[in-house]
The first five atom37 places (N, CA, C, CB, O) and aatype in JSON, in Angstrom:
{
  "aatype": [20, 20, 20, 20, 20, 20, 20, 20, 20, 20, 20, 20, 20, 20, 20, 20, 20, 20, 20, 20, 20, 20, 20, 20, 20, 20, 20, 20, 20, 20, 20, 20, 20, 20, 20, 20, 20, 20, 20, 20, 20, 20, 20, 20, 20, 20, 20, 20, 20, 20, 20, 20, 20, 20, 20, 20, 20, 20, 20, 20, 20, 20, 20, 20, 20, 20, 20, 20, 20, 20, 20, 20, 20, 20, 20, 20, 20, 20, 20, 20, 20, 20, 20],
  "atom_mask": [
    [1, 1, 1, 1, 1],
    [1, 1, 1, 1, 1],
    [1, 1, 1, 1, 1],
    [1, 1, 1, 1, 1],
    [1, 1, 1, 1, 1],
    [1, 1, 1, 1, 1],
    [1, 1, 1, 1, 1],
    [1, 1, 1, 1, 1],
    [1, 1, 1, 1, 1],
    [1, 1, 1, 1, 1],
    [1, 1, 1, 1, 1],
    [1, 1, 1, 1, 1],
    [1, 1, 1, 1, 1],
    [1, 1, 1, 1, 1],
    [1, 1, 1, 1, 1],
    [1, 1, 1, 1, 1],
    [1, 1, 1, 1, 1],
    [1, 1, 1, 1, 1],
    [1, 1, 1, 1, 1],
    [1, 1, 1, 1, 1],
    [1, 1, 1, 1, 1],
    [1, 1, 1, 1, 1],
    [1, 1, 1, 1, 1],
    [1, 1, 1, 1, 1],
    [1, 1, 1, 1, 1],
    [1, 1, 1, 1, 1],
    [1, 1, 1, 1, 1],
    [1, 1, 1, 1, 1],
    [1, 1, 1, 1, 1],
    [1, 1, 1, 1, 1],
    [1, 1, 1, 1, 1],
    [1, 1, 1, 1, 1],
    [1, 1, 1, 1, 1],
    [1, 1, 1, 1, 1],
    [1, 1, 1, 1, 1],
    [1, 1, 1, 1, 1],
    [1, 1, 1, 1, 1],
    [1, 1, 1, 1, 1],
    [1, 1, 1, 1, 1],
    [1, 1, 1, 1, 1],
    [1, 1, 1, 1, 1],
    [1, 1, 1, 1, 1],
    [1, 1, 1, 1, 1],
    [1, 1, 1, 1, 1],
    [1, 1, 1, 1, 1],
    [1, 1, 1, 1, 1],
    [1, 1, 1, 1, 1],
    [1, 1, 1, 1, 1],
    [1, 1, 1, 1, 1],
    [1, 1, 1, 1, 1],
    [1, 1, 1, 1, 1],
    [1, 1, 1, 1, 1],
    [1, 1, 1, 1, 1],
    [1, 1, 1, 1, 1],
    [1, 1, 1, 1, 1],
    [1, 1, 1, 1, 1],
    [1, 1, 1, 1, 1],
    [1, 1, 1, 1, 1],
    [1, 1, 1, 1, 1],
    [1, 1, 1, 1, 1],
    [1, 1, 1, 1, 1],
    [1, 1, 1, 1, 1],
    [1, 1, 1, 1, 1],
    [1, 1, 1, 1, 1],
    [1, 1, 1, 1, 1],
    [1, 1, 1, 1, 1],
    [1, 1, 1, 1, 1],
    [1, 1, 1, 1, 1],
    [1, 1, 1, 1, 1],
    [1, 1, 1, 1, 1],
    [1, 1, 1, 1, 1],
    [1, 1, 1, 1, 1],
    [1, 1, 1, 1, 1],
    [1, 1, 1, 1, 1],
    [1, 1, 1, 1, 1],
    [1, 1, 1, 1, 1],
    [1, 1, 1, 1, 1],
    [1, 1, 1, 1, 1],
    [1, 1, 1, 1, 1],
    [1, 1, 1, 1, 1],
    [1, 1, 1, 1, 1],
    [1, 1, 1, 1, 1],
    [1, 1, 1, 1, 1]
  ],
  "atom_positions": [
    [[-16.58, 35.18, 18.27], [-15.9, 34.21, 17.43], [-15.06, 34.92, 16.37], [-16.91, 33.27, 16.76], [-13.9, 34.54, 16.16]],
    [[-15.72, 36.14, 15.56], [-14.92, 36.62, 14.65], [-13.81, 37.63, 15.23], [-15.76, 37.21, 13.65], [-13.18, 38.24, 14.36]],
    [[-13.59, 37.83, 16.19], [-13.12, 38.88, 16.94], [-12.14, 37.78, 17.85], [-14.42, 39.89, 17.78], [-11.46, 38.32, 18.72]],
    [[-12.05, 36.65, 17.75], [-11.26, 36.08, 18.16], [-10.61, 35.31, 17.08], [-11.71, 35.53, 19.13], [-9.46, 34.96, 17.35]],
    [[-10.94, 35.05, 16.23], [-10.06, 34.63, 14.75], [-9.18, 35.91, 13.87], [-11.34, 34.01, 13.53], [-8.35, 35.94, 12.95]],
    [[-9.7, 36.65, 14.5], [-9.39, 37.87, 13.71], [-7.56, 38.28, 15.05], [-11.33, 39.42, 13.76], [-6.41, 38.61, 14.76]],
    [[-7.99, 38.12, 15.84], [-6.39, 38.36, 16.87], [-5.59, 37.08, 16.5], [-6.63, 38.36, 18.96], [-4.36, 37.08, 16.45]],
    [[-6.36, 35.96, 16.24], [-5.26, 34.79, 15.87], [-4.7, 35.15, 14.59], [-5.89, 33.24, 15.73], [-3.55, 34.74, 14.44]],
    [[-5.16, 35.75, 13.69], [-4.84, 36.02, 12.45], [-3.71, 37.2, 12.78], [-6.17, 36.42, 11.51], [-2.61, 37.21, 12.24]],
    [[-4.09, 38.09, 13.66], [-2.79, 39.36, 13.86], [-1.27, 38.19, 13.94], [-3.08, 40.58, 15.95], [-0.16, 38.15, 13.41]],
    [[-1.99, 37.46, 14.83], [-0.82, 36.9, 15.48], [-0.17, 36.22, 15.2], [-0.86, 36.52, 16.25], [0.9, 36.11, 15.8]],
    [[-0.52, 35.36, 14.05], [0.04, 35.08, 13.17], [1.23, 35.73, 12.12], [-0.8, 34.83, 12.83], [2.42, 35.53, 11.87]],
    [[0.09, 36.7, 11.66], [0.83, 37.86, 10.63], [2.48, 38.46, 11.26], [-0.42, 39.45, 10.57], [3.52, 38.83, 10.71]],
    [[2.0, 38.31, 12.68], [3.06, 39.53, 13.43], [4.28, 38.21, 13.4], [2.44, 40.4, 15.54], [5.37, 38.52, 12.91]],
    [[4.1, 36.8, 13.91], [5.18, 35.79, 13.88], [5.7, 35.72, 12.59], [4.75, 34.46, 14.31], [6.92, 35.67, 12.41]],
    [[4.76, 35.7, 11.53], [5.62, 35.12, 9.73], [6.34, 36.51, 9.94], [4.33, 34.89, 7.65], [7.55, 36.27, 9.9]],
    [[6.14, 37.87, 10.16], [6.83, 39.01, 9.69], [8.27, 39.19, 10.84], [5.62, 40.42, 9.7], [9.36, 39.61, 10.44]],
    [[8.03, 38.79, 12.24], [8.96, 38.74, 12.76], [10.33, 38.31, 12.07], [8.6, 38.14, 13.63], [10.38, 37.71, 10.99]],
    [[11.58, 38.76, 12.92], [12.93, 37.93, 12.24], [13.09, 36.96, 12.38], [14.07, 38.18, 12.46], [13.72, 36.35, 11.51]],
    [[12.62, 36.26, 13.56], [12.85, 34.68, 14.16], [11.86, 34.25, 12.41], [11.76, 34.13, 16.41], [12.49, 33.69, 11.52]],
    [[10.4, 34.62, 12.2], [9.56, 33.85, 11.32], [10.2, 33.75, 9.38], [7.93, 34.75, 11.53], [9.99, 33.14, 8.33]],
    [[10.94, 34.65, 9.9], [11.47, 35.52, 8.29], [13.2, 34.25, 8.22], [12.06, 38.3, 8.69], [13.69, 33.9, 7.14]],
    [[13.59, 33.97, 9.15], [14.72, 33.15, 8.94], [14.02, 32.29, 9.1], [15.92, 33.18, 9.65], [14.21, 31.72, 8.02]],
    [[13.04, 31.45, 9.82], [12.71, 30.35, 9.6], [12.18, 30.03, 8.02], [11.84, 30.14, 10.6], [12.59, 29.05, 7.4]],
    [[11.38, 30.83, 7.56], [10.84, 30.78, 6.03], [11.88, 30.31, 4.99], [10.35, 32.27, 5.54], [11.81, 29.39, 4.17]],
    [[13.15, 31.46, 5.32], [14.15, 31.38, 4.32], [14.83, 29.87, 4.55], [15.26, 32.68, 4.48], [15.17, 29.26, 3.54]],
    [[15.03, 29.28, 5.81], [15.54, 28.17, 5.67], [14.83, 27.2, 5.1], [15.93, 27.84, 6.65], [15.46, 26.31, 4.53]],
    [[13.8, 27.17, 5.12], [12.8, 26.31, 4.95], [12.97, 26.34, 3.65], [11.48, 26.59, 5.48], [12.91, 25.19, 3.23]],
    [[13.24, 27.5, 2.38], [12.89, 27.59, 1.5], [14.79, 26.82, 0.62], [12.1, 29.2, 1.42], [15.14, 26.48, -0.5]],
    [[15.24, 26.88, 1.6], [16.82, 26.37, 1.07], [16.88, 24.73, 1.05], [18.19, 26.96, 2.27], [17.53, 24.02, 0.28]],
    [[15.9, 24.28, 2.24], [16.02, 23.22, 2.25], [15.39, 21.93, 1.3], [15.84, 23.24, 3.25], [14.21, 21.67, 1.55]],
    [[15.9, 21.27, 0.47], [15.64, 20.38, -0.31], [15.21, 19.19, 0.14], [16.51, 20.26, -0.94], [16.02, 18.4, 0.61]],
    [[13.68, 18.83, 0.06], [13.0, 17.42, 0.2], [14.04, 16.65, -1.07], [10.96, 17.45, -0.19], [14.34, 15.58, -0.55]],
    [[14.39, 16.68, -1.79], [14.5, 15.76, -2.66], [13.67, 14.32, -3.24], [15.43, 15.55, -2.3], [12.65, 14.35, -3.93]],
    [[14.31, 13.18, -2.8], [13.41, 11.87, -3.46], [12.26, 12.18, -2.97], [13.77, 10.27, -3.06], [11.57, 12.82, -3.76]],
    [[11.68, 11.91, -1.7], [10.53, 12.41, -0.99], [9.3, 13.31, -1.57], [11.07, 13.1, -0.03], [8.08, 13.1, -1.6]],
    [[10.24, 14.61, -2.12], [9.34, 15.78, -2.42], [9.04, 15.41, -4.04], [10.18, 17.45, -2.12], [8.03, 15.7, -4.69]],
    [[10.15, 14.72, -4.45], [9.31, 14.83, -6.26], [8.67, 13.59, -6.11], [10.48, 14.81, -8.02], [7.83, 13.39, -6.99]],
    [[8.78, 12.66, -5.25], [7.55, 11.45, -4.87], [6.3, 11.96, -4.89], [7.63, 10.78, -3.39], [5.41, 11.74, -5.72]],
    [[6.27, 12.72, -3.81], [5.05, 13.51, -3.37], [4.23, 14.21, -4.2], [5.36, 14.37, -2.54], [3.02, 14.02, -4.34]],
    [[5.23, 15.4, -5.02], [4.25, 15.76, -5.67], [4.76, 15.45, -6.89], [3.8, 17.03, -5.46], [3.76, 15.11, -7.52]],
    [[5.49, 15.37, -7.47], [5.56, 14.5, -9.31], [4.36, 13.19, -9.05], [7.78, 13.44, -9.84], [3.33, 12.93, -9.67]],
    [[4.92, 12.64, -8.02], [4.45, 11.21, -8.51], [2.99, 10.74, -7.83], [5.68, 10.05, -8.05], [2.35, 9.73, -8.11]],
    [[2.63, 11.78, -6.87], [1.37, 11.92, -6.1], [1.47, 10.91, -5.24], [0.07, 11.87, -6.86], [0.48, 10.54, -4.61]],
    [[2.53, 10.39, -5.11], [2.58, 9.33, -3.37], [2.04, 9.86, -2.2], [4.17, 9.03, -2.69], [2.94, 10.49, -1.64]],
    [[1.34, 9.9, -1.76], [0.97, 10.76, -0.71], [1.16, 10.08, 0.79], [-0.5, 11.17, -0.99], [1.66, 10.73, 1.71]],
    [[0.55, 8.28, 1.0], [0.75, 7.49, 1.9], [1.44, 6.41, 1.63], [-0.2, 7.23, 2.36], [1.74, 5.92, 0.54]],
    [[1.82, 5.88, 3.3], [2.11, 4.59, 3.17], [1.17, 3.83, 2.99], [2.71, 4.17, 4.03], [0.05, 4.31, 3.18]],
    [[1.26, 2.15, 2.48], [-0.21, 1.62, 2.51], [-0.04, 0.61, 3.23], [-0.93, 1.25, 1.21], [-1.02, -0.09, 3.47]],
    [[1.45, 0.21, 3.84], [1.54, -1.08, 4.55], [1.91, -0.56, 6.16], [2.83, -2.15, 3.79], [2.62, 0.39, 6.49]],
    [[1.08, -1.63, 7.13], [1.7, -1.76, 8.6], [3.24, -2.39, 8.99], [0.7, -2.67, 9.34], [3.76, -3.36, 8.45]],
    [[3.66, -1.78, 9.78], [4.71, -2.89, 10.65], [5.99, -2.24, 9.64], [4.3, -5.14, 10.47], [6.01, -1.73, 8.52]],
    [[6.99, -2.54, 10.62], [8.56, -1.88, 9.93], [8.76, -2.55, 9.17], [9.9, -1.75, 10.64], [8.71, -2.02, 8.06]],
    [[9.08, -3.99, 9.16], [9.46, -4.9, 7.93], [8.5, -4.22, 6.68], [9.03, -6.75, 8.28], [9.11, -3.61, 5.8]],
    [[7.21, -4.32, 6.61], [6.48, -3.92, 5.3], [6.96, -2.7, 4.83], [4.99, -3.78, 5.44], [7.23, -2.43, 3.65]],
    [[7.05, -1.94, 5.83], [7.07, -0.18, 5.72], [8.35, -0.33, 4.91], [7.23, 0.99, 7.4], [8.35, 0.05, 3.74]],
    [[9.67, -0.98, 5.56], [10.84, -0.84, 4.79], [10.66, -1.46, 3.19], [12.01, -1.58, 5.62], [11.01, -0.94, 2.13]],
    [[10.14, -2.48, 3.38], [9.83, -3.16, 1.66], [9.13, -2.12, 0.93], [8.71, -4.67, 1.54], [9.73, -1.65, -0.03]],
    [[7.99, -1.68, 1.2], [6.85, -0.81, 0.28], [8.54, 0.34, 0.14], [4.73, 0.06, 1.44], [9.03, 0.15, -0.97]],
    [[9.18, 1.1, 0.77], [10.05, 2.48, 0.75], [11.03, 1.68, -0.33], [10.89, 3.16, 2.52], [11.31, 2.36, -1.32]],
    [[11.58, 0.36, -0.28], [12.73, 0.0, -1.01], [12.07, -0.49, -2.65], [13.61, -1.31, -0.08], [12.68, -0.67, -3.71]],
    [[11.22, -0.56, -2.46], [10.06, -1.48, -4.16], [10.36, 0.38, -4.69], [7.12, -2.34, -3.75], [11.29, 0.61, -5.46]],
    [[9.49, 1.51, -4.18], [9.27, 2.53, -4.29], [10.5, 3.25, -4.72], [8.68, 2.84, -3.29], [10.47, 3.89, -5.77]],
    [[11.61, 3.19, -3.97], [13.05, 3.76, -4.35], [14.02, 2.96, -5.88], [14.01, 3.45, -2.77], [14.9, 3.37, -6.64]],
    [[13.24, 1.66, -5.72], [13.64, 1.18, -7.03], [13.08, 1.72, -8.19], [13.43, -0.1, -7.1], [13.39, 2.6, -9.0]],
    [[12.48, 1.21, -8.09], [10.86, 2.03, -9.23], [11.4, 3.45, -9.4], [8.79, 2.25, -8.18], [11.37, 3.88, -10.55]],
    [[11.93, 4.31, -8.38], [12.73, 5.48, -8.69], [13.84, 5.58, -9.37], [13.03, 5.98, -7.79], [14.09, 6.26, -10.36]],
    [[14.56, 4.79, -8.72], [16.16, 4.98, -9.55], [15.98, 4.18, -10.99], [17.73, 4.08, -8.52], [16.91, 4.31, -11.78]],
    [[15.05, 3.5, -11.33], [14.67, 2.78, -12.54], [14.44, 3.98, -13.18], [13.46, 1.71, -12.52], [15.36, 4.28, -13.94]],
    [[13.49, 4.79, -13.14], [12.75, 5.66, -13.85], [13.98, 6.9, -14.26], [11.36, 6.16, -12.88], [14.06, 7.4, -15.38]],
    [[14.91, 7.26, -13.05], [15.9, 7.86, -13.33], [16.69, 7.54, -14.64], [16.55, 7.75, -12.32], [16.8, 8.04, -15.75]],
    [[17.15, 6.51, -13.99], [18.07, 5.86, -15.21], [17.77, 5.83, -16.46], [18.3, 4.64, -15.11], [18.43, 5.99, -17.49]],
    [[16.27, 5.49, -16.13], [16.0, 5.47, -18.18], [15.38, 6.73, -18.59], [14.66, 4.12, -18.92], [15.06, 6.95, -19.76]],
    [[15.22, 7.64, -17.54], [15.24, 8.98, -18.32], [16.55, 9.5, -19.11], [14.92, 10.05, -17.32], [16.63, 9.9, -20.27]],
    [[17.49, 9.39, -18.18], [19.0, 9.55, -18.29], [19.48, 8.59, -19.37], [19.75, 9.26, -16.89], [20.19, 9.16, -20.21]],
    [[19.29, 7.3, -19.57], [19.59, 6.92, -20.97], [19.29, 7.42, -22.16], [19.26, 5.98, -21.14], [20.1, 7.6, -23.07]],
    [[18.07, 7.67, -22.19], [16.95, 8.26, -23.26], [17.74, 9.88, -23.46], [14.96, 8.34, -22.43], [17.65, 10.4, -24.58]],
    [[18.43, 10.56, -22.45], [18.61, 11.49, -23.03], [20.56, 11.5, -23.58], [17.95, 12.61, -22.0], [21.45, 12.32, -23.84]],
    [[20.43, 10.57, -23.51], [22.41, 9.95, -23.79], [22.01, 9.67, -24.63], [23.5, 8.71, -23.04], [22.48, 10.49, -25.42]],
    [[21.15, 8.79, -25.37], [20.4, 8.44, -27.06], [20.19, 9.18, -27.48], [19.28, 7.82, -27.43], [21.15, 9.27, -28.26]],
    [[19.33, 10.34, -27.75], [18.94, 11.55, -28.31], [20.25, 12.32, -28.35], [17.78, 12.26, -27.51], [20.17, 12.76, -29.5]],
    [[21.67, 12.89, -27.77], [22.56, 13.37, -27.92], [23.52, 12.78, -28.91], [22.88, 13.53, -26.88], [24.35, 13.41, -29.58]],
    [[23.26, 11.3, -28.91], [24.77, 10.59, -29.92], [23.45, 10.51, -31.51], [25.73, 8.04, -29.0], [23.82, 10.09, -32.61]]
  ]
}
């Protein structure tokens, strides 16, 4: 068992260090989750909580409001504090 976790682990090591694993990383690292990612982890959204597309789209559009709300009045708040 340890002697077989231990070659998955080489083999691993040897793919992240490869060039194919080393450009995949770097892209990965360019690419921007945006709304999604500061959902996720700013806001700790982690799941959906509703079934069926109709719900799924409502719960994503309530959620994206509630976002661009929160935007906005950050962004006011800091247009007040400047004047």
């Amino acid at each position: 068992m340890n002697q077989e976790l231990t070659s998955i682990h080489q083999e691993v090591i040897s793919n992240l260090e490869s060039i194919h694993g080393a450009l995949l990383r770097m892209n990965r690292s360019i690419q921007a989750e945006g709304t999604f990612g500061v959902l996720k982890w700013n806001k700790s959204y982690k799941r959906l909580f509703r079934r069926g597309e109709k719900s799924v789209i409502l719960e994503l559009t309530l959620i994206f409001c509630g976002f661009n709300l929160y935007k906005y009045h950050n962004k006011k708040q800091r247009i007040e504090l400047v004047v």
